[in-house]
N, C-alpha and C positions, 0 to 999 in steps of 0.2 A: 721466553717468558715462563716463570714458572708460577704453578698457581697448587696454593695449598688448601685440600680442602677440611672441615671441621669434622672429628665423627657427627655432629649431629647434620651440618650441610650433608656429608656424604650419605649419611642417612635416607635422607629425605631424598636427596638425589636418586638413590637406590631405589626408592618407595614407587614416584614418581616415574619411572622407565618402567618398571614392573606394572604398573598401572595401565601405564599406556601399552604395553605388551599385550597384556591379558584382554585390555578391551582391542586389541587390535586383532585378536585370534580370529579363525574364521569359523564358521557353525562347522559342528563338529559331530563324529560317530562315535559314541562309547561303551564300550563293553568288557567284561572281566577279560583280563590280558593272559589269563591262562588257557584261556581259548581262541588265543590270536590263531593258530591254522586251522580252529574248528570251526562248528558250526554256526556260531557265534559271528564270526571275521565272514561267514558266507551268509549271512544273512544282512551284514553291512555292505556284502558289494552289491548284492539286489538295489542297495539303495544311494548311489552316490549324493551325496551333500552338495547342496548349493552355498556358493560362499556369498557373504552380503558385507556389504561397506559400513563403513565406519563412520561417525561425524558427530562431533565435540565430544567424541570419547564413549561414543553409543552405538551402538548398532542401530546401522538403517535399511530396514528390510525392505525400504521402498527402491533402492540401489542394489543392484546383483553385478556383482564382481567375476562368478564364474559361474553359472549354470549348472545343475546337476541333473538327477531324471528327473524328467517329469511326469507325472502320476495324473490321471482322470477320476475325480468323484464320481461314484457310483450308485451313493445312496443321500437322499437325505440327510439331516439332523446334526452332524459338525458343527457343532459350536465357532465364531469367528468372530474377531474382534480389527480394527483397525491395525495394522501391523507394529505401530511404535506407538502405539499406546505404554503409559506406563503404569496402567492399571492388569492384576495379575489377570490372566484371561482364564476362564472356566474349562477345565479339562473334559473332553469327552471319551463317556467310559464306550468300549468296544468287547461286549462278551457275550459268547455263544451265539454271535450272527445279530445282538443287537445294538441299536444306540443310546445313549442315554448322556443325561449331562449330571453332574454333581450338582446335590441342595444343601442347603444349609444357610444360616447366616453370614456367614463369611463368602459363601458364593455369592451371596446377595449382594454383598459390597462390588462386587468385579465385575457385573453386571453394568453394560452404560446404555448408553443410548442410538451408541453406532455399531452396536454388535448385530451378527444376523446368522442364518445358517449358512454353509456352502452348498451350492445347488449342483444335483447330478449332472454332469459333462463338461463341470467347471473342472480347470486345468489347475495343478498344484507341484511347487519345489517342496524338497523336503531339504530343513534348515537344520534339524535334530536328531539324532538315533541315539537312542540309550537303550541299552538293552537288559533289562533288572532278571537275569534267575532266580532271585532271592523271593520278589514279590511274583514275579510271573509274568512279567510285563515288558512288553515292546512297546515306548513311549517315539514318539515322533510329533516334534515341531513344522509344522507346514505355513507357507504362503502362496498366495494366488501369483499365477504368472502373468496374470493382466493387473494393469492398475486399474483402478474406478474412481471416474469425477465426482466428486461431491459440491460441486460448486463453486464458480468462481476458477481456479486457478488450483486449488486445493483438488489433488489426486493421491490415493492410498492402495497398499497393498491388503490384503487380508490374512491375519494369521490365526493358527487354531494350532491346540495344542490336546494329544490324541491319545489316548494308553490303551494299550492294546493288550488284553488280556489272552494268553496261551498256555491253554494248559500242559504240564511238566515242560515249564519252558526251557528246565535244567538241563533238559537230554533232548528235548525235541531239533530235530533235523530242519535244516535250513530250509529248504521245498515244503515243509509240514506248516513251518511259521509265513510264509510266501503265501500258501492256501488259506488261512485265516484271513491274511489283510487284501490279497486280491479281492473279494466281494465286496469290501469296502472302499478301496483305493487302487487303480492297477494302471499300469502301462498301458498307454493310447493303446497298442497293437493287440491286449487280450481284452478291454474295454469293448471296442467295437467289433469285435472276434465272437464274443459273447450276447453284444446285441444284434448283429446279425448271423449270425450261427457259421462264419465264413472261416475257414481253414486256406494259409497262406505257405506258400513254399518259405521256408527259412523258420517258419515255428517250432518251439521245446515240445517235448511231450506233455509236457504243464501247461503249458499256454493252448494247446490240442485241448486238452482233460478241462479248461476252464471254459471252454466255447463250446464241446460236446458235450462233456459228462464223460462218466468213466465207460470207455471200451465194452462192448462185450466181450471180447478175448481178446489175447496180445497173444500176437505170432511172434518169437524171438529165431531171427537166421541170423546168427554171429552178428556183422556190424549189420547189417537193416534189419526194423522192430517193424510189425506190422498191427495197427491199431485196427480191431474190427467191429464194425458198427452194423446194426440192420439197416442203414442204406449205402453204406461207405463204406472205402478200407482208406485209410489215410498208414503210406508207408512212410519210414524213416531209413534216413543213412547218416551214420554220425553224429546219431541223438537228434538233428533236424529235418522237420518235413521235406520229405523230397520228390513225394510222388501222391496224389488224390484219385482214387478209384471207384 
């Protein structure tokens, strides 16, 4: 059988698959691509993307397709809204260590009635990485990894959506921009590292510096680094904890 199509059917046909394509993409990392081996590309692997399902051609953040890290809230004030909501959700601003949420009239409108903060040692995917040199900013889409009943039968994710301000984000080093958002967002293992002051064999020297504070001296012997503290030495082999003293 042969079947002929019209430019304007093949058109629309075109339209149509692309459609469905793009809403079938999955949350995604973005960052200028001249910096794909930079600092840039290493600050996307800090944070693998959680990929989320699709349905009637929408993203549904309440379905998770592939899990990515998962992050611990740290502090207060994150803005959060029902997760497929399709009202815009109110950004929260992240600069010099504090929180804040955008005002305005138009913020006004996006405001509803199921929106609320995220509470510290609530668990979170991240859905988003965009990474803007231009403004300065490391923006990240987040959802909660638990759902919550609201009633009935009706359960939702929560999603917030986050800019993170860093200064000379043009040149700043990947571990520099890590330090900024770990006080606000971090990995279960330097999260409770941090509130118990507990140093674990297999820990970075960042994830050390985030639970202690900086070293009084660092011993450097070729491959083992020796971090020294006034009650501790915490040694390393290999860049990872290997030895508590």
């Amino acid at each position: 059988m042969q079947v002929n199509f019209t430019r304007f059917g093949m058109a629309r046909s075109v339209f149509a698959l692309a459609l469905i394509i793009a809403m079938a993409l999955p949350a995604f990392a973005l960052y200028p691509k001249s910096d794909a081996d930079g600092e840039a590309a290493r600050v996307v692997a800090y944070y693998p993307v959680t990929k989320i399902g699709i349905r009637a051609l929408k993203f549904d953040y309440n379905r998770i397709t592939e899990p990515g890290v998962v992050l611990t809230v740290r502090v207060p004030g994150i803005y959060a809204d029902v997760a497929n909501t399709t009202q815009a959700i109110v950004n929260t601003e992240v600069e010099n260590g504090s929180i804040k949420q955008a005002h305005g009239f138009l913020t006004s409108l996006s405001n509803t009635s199921n929106s609320r903060q995220l509470q510290p040692n609530e668990t979170v995917y991240v859905t988003k990485l965009e990474i803007k040199p231009g403004s300065g900013i490391v923006h990240m889409e987040l959802i909660t990894t638990e759902l919550t009943q609201r009633g009935g039968w009706d359960s939702t994710r929560y999603r917030a959506e986050v800019n993170f301000h860093i200064p000379n984000l043009a040149t700043a080093k990947a571990a520099d921009v890590k330090a900024i958002i770990d006080p606000i967002i971090a990995e279960a293992a330097i999260a409770s590292a941090v509130q118990s002051k507990t140093v674990d064999i297999g820990m970075t020297a960042d994830q050390v510096k985030q639970a202690l504070g900086n070293p009084d001296k660092i011993i450097n012997l070729g491959p083992k680094t020796i971090f020294v503290y006034k009650d501790l030495k915490v040694v390393f082999v290999d860049s990872k904890v290997s030895d508590v003293q």
